[in-house]
Each structure stands twice: as structure tokens, then as C-alpha cells.
N, C-alpha and C positions, 0 to 999 in steps of 0.2 A: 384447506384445513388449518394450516397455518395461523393465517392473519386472522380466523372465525372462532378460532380456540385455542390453539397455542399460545400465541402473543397475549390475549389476554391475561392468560394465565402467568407469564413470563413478566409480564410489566406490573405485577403486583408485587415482585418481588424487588429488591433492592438492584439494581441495573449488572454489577460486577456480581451477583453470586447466580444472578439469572444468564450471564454473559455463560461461566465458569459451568454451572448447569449444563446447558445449552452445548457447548465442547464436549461436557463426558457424555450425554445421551448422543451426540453424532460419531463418538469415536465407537460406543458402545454399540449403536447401529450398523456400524462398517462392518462386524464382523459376522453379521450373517450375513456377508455376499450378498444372491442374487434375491433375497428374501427382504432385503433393507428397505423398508418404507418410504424411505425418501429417495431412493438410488433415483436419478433421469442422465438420460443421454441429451445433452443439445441438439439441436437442430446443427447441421455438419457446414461449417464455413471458414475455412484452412484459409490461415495467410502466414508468410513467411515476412516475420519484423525480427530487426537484430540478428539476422540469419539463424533465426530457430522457426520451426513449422507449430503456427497454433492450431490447432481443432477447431477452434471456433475463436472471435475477440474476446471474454468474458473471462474474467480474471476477479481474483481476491485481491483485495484491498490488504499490506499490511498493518499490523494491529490487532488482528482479530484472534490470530492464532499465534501470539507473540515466540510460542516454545518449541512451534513444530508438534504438540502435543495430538493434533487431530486432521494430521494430514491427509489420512486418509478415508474419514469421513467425510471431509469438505470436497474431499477430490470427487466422491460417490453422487455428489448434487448435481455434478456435470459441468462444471470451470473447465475452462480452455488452459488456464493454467493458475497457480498460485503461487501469493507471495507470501513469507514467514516473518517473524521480527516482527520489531525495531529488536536486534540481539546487541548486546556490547560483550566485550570483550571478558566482560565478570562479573558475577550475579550481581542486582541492586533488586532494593524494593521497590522504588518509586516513592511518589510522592503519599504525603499521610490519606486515608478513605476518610469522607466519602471522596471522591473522585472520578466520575462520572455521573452524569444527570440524562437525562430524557427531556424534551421539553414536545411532547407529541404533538400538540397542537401544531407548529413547525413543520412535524414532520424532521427533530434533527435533534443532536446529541451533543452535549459538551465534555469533553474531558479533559483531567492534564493528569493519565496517569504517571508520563513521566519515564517513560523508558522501564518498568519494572518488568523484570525479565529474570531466569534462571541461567543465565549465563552462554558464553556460545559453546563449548561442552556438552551441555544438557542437550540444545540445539542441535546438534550434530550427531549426536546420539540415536533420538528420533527418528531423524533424516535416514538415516542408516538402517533403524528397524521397520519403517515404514513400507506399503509395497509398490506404493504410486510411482509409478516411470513416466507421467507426462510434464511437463514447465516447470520447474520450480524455481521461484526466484527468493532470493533468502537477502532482509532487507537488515542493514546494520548502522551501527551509533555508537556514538562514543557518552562511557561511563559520565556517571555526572561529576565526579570526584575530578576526573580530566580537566586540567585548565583548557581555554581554548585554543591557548597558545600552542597546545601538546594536541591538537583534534587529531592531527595525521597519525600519529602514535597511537592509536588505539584505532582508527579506520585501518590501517595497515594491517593492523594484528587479527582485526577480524576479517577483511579480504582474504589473509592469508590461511585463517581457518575452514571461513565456508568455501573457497574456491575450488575443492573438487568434488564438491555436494551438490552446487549450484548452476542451474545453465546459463542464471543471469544472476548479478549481485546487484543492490539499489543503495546507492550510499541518501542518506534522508541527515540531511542540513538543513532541514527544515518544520521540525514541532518546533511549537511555540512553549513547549513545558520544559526543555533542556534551556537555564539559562546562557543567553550568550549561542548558543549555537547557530540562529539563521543569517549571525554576521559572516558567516563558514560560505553564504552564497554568494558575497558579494567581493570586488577588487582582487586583491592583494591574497588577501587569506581563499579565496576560491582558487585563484590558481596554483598556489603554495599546497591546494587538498588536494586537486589534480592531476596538477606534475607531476606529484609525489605516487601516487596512487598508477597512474600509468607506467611508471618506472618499476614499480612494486607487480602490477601485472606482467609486463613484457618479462620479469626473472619467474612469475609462477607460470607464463606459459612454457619457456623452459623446460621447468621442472617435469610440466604436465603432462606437455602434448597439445593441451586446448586452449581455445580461447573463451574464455569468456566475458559475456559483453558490461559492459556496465553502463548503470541507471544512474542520474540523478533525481530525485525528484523535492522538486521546490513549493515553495509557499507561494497561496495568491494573493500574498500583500505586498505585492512592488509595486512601484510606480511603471509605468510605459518603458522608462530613460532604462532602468534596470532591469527589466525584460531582457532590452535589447543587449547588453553590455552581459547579464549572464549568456543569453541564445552565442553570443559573439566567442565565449570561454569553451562554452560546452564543441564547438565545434573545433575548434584553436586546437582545444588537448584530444580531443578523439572520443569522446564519450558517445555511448552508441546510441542513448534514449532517455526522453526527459519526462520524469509523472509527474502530470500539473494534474488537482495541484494536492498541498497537504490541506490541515485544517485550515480555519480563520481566525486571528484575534479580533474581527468585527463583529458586532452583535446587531447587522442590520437584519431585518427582518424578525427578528426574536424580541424585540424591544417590548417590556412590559411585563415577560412575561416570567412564570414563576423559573428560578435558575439559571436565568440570562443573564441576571449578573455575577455568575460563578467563574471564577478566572478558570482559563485552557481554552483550545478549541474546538471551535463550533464546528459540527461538519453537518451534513445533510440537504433539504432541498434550498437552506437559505447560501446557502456557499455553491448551487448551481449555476447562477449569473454569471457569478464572478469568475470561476474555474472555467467555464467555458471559454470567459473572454482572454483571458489569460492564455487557453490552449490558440485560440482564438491569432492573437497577438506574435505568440512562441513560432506559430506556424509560417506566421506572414515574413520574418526574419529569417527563422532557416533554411525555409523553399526546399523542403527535402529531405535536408543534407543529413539529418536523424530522424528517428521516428518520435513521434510523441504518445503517452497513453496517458488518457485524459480519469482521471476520477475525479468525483467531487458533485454529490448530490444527483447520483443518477436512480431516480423512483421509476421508469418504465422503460419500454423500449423505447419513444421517441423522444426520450432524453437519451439514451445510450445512440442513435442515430443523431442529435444535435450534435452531440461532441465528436464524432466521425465527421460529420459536414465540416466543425470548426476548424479539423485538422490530423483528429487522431486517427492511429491507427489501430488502437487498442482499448479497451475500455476494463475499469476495474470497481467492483460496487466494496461498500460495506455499511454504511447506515440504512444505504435503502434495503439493504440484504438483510439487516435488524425487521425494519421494522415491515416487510414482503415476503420475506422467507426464500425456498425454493422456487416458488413462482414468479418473481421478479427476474431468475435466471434465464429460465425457459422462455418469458416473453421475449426480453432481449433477445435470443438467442434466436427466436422467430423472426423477431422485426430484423435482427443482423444477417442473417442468411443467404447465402449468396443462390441470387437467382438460379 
């Protein structure tokens, strides 16, 4: 029903008010329980990454539900678990609209909205009145207003806020719409986010009682050399799981076409190559020693099974979730299924 009448209807409209739409009918949906039209259970295939138990691999993408605002509709579709964010530390608008495109023919999306978010407060909030008890992993950034130099000052402030909300936190040094941010992956300033941020956990587990895991997840525009020299950090400081990948600032595959030359990134089936080889790569260096959750251009189940082959061990949709709907979960959820 979906993709044969909804989405059409949806893509007439301006992409953010249809996005925004799209949130208040799934939150509005949640609340009649077992009546919600869209409610499905996945097909049941438990695995135990970053010492938490998923239900199934199929996970939200963050981005989609930046506020926390429809956690509990999205959970109703049947995700194994979901992620929140990009939240900083203090409300920002983002960048000026329009700010996101469609380019269907693709099959993919471009945006640079730029971290606009309600703050982590509002976030937290949410979280709190929400009724969902399965994965949640709540993804954070640093304000734009932040120099880079000050990244850790504001990753810290926000660790320190969702960490008893969240099972997992994903620090994202990697949109291409914060400038200066995806230098936060590389050298000097990766470790300096790290160190810092492991120091910052080991006193909130203290405080807490728990641990919780952390994510990085990075862009797949490195070169091989860089790959390996992050995979080499991520293990060095103890980080427990790496999302390969974010968007693209390439415009392969999209060439020509109407909004491909709109600055931000790309994401959907033309950024499947790439993420894969990436996870692909990530794998071949750690051997292990973390787990990896692969996004980036998964439109079916034998895309969500490629990126398992290349490595992962968890998979998380969101363009193809635009433009498939529920159905796109459920297949996954089929083709991932444990015998």
C-alpha cells in the first residue's frame, strides 16, 4: 500500500514537510495499539552485538527521527532496534530550506540539513515519555557554533546527557554538512575525541552502574590508507562498533541529473557500492575485534544480506525506508532470518 499510494502522494509534496507529515501520522498511529495499520512483527533472528540482545538486525538509520519525537511509532513497524539524532548539545536550526531533494530516478536523496535539531533536553524528554523498552541508540554532534578545536566539549556534554537513556550512544564525525567536522576521523584530533570520551565514560559508568557501548560511525570517503589507520584507533581506545557508513560527497551515479548538483549528501542506492566496500575493508582490518553495522543504500533483502557477507553484523535502512516503506523491513527481516 505503500509504495502504490502513499509514496506517491508523499512525493508530491515538498520532501521535509512530507518527511515532518510522515512522523506525525506514525506517531498518531502508535496510539491505537493493536489496531495500527502499520504495526508488523519481523521475522525473530536475535544476535547479541556490543553485548546488547537484538530481536532481529534491522535498525533505523539516524536522521530520520532527529527529536526522539516518534519513537514509538517507528518501533510499531518492527526494527530490531533504533537510532535518534544527530542531537547537540543546544537547539540549532540548521542549515537555510530547501535542504533536501529526492532525485528518484536514483533511487537516493540528498541533503545537508545540517544537524537541526531541538536540542538534547527536548531529546531526552521524549525518551522518557516514550513506551518503547527495546535498543535504543541515541546519536550526537557537536553544535555548529563549536569550533573544531572545542569538538570534545560538546561530544562530552552530550554523552553525559543521553547516557542513562541510551543502550548505545554513536558519536557521528562524519556528515558532510557540519563544516570541518569529518577532520574529528582522522590522526591527532580522532584520538584527542576518543581518549577524551573514554575517560568521560569510564566516570559515567561510576556514577551509573552501566556500561554503555559506544559507536562511531564514519564517512565512506577515505581512502584504503585511512580506513586502516581509523579501524587501528577504534580498537587502540576501546570503541565497541563502527556505522559504515554516513552520506557521500560523490555524485557518482546521480550525474545529470535534476539536483545532483545540490551541495550535502548523497545517500541511497548510489552510495551501496561504496558503503559496502568500505564495510567491506573495515572488516578485513579488525578481524573481529568490534562489530561493524553497515548502512548505506540498502533497497532489499539481498542488499541487507550483501552487507552481512561484507562483514556486518547489523544493518540499518533509511532512504530505502523512504522510498519502500514497511515492506522493505519485513523483507529484510525474511531474507535475515535465522534458519
Amino acid at each position: 500500500m505503500y509504495e502504490k499510494l502513499l509514496r506517491p502522494l508523499l512525493f508530491r509534496l515538498d520532501p521535509e514537510t512530507a518527511h515532518t507529515l510522515s512522523l506525525s501520522a506514525l506517531r498518531m498511529v502508535s496510539k491505537l495499539g493493536p489496531l495500527n495499520p502499520w504495526e508488523q512483527t519481523l521475522s525473530a533472528s536475535p544476535r547479541i552485538v556490543m553485548g546488547l540482545k537484538f530481536p532481529n538486525p534491522v535498525g533505523l538509520a539516524a536522521g530520520l527521527d532527529k527529536n526522539g519525537d516518534c519513537i514509538d511509532g517507528l518501533a510499531a513497524l518492527g526494527f530490531g532496534f533504533l537510532e535518534i539524532g544527530t542531537v547537540t548539545p543546544r537547539s540549532q536550526p540548521g542549515n537555510p530550506r530547501p535542504r533536501l531533494f529526492r532525485l528518484p530516478e536514483a533511487g537516493a536523496i540528498i541533503n545537508r540539513m545540517g544537524f537541526n535539531n531541538l536540542g538534547v533536553a527536548h531529546l531526552i524528554g521524549r525518551v522518557r515519555q516514550a513506551r518503547y523498552r527495546g535498543i535504543l541508540g541515541i546519536n550526537i554532534g557537536k553544535n555548529l557554533t563549536t569550533p573544531v578545536e572545542r569538538a570534545l566539549d560538546d561530544y562530552r556534554e552530550g554523552l553525559r546527557a543521553v547516557y542513562p537513556y541510551a543502550h548505545y550512544v554513536t558519536l557521528n564525525v562524519s556528515s558532510p554538512n557540519t563544516p570541518g567536522l569529518r577532520s574529528l576521523q582522522f590522526g591527532a584530533q580522532l584520538d584527542e575525541l576518543l581518549g577524551g570520551l573514554m575517560q568521560e565514560r569510564e566516570k559515567l559508568m561510576g556514577e551509573h552502574g552501566r556500561r554503555v557501548p559506544l559507536a562511531l560511525k564514519v564517512a565512506p570517503d577515505m581512502n584504503p590508507e585511512e580506513i586502516q589507520a581509523l579501524a587501528r584507533a577504534l580498537v587502540r581506545h576501546g570503541v565497541d562498533a563502527v556505522i559504515a557508513t554516513n552520506t557521500t560527497a560523490s555524485r557518482h551515479g546521480v550525474e545529470g541529473l535534476k539536483y545532483a548538483e545540490e551541495a550535502g549528501g548523497l545517500s541511497g542506492k548510489p552510495l551501496f557500492s561504496r558503503s559496502t566496500a568500505v564495510v567491506a575493508q573495515l572488516a578485513d582490518v579488525l578481524q573481529g575485534r568490534l562489530p561493524i553495522i553497515a548502512c548505506g543504500g540498502i533497497f532489499s533483502g539481498a542488499d541487507a544480506m550483501a552487507k552481512l557477507e561484507a562483514g556486518a553484523s547489523l544493518v540499518q535502512v533509511y532512504t530505502g525506508f523512504i522510498y519502500r516503506g514497511p515492506a522493505l523491513l519485513a523483507e529484510i527481516g525474511r531474507t535475515l532470518a535465522t534458519p
